[in-house]
C-alpha positions as CSV (number, residue, x, y, z in Angstrom):
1,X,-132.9,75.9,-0.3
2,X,-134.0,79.5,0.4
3,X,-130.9,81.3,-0.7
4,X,-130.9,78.9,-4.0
5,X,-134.6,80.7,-4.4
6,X,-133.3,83.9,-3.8
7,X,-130.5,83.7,-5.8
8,X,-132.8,82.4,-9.0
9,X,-135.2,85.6,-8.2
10,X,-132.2,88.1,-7.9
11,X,-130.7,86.6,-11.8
12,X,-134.4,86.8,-13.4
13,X,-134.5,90.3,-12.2
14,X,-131.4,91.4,-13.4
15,X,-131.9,89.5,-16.8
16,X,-135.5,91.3,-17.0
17,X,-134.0,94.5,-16.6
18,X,-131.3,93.9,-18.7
19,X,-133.3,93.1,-21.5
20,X,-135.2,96.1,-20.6
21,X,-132.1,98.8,-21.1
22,X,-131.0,96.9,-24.1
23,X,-135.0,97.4,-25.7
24,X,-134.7,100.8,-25.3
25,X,-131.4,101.8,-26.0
26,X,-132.4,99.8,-29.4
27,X,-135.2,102.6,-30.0
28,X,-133.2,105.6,-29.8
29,X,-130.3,104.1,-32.6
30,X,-133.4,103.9,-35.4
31,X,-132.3,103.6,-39.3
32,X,-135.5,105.0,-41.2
33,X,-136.1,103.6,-44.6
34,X,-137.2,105.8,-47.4
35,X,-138.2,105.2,-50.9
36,X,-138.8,106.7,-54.5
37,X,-137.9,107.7,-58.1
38,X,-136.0,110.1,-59.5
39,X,-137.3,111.8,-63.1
40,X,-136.4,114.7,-65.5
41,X,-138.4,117.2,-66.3
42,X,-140.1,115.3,-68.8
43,X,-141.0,112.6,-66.7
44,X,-138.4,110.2,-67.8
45,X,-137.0,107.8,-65.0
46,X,-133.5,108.3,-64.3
47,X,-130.7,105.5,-63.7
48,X,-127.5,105.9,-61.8
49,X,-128.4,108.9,-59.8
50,X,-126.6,109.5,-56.9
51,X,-128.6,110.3,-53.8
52,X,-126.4,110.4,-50.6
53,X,-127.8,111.6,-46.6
54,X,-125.9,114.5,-46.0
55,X,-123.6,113.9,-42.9
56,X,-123.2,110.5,-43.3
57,X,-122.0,107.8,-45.3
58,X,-125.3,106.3,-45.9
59,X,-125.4,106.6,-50.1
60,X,-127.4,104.7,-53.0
61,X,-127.7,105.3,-56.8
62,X,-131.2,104.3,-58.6
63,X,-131.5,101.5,-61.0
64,X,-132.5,101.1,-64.2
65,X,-136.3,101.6,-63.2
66,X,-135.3,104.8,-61.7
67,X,-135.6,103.7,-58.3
68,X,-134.2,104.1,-55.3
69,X,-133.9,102.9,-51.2
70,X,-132.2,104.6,-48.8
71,X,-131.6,103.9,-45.1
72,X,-131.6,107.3,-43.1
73,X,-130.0,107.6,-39.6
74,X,-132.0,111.0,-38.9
75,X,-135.8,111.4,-38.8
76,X,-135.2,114.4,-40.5
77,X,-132.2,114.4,-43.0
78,X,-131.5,116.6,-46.1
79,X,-130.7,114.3,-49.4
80,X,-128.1,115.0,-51.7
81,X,-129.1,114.4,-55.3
82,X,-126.8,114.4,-58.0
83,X,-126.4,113.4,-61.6
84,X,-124.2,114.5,-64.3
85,X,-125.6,117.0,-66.4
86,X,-128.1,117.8,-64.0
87,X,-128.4,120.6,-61.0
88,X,-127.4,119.4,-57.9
89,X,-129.8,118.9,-55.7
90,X,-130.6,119.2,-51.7
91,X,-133.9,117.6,-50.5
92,X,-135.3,118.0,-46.8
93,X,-137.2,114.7,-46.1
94,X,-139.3,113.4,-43.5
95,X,-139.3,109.9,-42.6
96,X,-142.9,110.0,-41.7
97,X,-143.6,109.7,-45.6
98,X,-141.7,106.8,-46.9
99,X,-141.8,108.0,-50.6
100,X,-139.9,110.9,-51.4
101,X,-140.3,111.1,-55.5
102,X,-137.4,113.7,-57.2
103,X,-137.1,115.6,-60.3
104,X,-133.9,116.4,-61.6
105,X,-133.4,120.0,-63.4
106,X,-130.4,119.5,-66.3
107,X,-127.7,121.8,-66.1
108,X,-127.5,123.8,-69.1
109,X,-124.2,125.8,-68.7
110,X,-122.4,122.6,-67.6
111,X,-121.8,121.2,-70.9
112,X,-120.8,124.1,-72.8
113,X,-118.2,122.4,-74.7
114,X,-116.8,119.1,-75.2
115,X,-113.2,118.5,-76.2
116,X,-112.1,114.8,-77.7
117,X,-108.8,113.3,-78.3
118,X,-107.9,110.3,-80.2
């Protein structure tokens, strides 16, 4: 009877501390979430931008309201922004402020001419 006790102490430990390791081994693989829009210089909302974490794989392109989510694996990651027409774009964020808003600049030498076939 008193090694069945001991045995039920010894597996509530261990599952205690196992639960304990896997809690914070949890904290230290955080996604952040951020937020936004993406404009043009007149304020317009832009669709189909491409807004990618540098480094990673993590990518998202905004919708028709101009809107966008993106889940970061850094606290502090660098967004890359990009848009046809438009300058390219590197943003440093800060997951402490979930809304990161973005103005796009166009790109005025990029279209200089435009050949069609038919």
């Amino acid at each position: 009877m008193n090694l069945q006790r001991v045995r039920t102490h010894s597996m509530k430990a261990l599952l205690l501390l196992y639960m304990l390791l896997l809690g914070s081994l949890s904290a230290f693989a955080q996604d952040f979430i951020i937020k936004g829009r993406v404009t043009d210089e007149k304020g317009e909302l832009m669709t189909g931008v491409s807004i990618k974490e540098k480094g990673t794989n993590s990518i998202t392109v905004t919708d028709i309201d101009g809107q966008y989510s993106l889940k970061l694996h850094s606290e502090k990651a660098t967004l890359v922004v990009t848009f046809i027409g438009y300058q390219a774009q590197e943003v440093n964020v800060n997951t402490k402020d979930k809304i990161h808003d973005i103005m796009m600049t166009e790109n005025v030498t990029s279209l200089d001419e435009v050949v069609v076939t038919g």
